[in-house]
Steps between C-alpha positions, in 0.01 A plus 500: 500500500325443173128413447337180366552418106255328301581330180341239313716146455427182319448201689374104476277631151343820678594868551551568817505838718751574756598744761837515605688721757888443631782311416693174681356143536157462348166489670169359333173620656210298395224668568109362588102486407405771412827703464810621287806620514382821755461277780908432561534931467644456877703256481683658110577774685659289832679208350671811202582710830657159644703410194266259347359515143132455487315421245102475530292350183128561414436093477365342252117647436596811684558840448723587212581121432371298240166331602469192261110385432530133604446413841716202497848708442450613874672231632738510758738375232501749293497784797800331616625497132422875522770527783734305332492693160471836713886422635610448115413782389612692807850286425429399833675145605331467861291683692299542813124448477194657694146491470162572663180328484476314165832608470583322759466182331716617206793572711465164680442308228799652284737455774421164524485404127797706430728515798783575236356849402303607822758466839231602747178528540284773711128437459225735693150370636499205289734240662624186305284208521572144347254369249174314612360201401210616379384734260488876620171592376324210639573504871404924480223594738183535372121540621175523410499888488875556459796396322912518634604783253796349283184251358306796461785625310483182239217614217675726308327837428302490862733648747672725228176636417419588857876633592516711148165664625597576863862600468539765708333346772733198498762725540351743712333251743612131409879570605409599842266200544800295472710737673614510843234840533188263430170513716349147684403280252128385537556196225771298431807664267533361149109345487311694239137525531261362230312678366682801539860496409836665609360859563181383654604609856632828407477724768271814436757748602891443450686478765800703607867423301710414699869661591628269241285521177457855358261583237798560249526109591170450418518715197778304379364163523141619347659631193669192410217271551258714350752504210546084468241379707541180730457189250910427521520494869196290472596236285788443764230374668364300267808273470490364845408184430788537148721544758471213692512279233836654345685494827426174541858368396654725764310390801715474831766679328665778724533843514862471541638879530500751841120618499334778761112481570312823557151522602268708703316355768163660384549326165182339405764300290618334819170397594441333217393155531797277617762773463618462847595198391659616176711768755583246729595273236722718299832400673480137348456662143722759501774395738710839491219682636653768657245646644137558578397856551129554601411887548234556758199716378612487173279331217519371129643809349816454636729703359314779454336497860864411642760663239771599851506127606446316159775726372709429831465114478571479156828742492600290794450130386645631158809605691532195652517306144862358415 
């Protein structure tokens, strides 16, 4: 079987990077913060081998796509307006959308604004929640010596400046203290400490990759960042509050095609504040839920940590598609 291609295609006013392996119904893989393309390399190779066509962008900010300098065209409108341009210039009617993490909400969100181009719905870690009443960024967690990262993540040019410096390490250590593989916490996940910033309770000595990451993986992912740094992921961030406004006028409206759930039970994700709820709730939202999948051990990187049962749940519910 052939390898991955990569071409560049045009999409919603942006140039956008793709991998693509196989051929037979089309597959979108959306990935997460911070990743690209590489982190769907399993599941190109599984879904081609399964006759599937899979097609895995680096989103908007990322990797070898365009990365535009205002913050405020990071919506989820125009990601989702990245998917939708990204099937017309594959000449791509309908399709199948996945995602992980941030991507996640991309997949969830397109399939439920545009139920006429995406006909089901995976999404990984992240499940679908219904919009809140109020704003995201002022019911966050915050103290007097530590702030709930994603407001952390608001001033521009703070976290990038931190992440563009430390790199390696986020790669090298920050995956595997979301993963599955991570050590007792002492402090709450996801609080930062102030003073001292993402990196300030870097351990001395690195521990151990796991079976999973490699250090070709952590090659990869260094060179790109190092490369574009981490201001487009970022400003995803930094529409949080955009993006509750905009989706206002679609507020109790559905996710209305078949939709899997995959998560791992070590997830800090799931432990979020009120995501049990958001789980539990999902059923009401997206009422052809057909199924919930939570992977003991496993953690946030869940395709990567998990590529044999990701790929298997995926090539199964995508079998069972009309």
């Amino acid at each position: 079987m052939t390898e991955a291609t990569h071409r560049i295609i045009e999409t919603n006013g942006i140039r956008m990077h793709i991998a693509e392996q196989g051929t037979g119904p089309t597959v979108l893989l959306c990935h997460g913060f911070p990743e690209c393309w590489y982190s769907w390399r399993h599941q190109l190779a599984a879904l081609a081998a399964s006759g599937f066509r899979a097609v895995a962008p680096d989103q908007r900010g990322y990797g070898q796509t365009d990365a535009p300098a205002e913050i405020d065209r990071y919506t989820l409108l125009h990601l989702v307006g990245d998917m939708v341009g990204l099937l017309d210039a594959l000449s791509v009617e309908q399709s199948v959308i996945a995602g992980h993490d941030w991507g996640a909400l991309v997949a969830w969100h397109s399939a439920q604004l545009r139920p006429d181009r995406f006909r089901a719905v995976i999404g990984l870690s992240v499940p679908f929640r219904a919009r809140e009443k109020a704003r995201p960024t002022t019911v966050m967690p915050q103290t007097d010596d530590a702030v709930w990262y994603q407001l952390y993540f608001q001033e521009p040019g703070v976290a990038e400046a931190e992440y563009d410096q430390n790199v390696r390490t986020a790669f090298r250590i920050g995956r595997i203290n979301v993963s599955g593989d991570a050590l007792p916490r002492p402090q709450p996940f996801g609080m930062v400490p102030l003073p001292g910033g993402l990196f300030a309770r870097v351990p001395p000595v690195p521990p151990p990759l796991p079976a999973w990451l490699t250090e070709a993986d952590v090659d990869y992912y260094t060179a790109e960042f190092t490369r574009t740094g981490f201001r487009g992921g970022l400003n995803w961030y930094r529409n949080i509050d955009r993006n509750w406004e905009l989706l206002a006028p679609f507020d109790g409206l559905p996710v209305g095609v078949p939709a899997l759930y995959i998560a791992g039970d070590r997830d800090p994700v799931v432990k979020f504040p009120g995501m049990d709820r958001h789980i539990a709730d999902m059923p009401k939202f997206v009422p052809q839920l057909r199924g919930t999948i939570m992977l003991s051990g496993c953690g946030h990187i869940t395709q990567e940590e998990r590529p044999a049962e990701v790929n298997a749940a995926m090539i199964d519910f995508l079998r069972g598609l009309s």
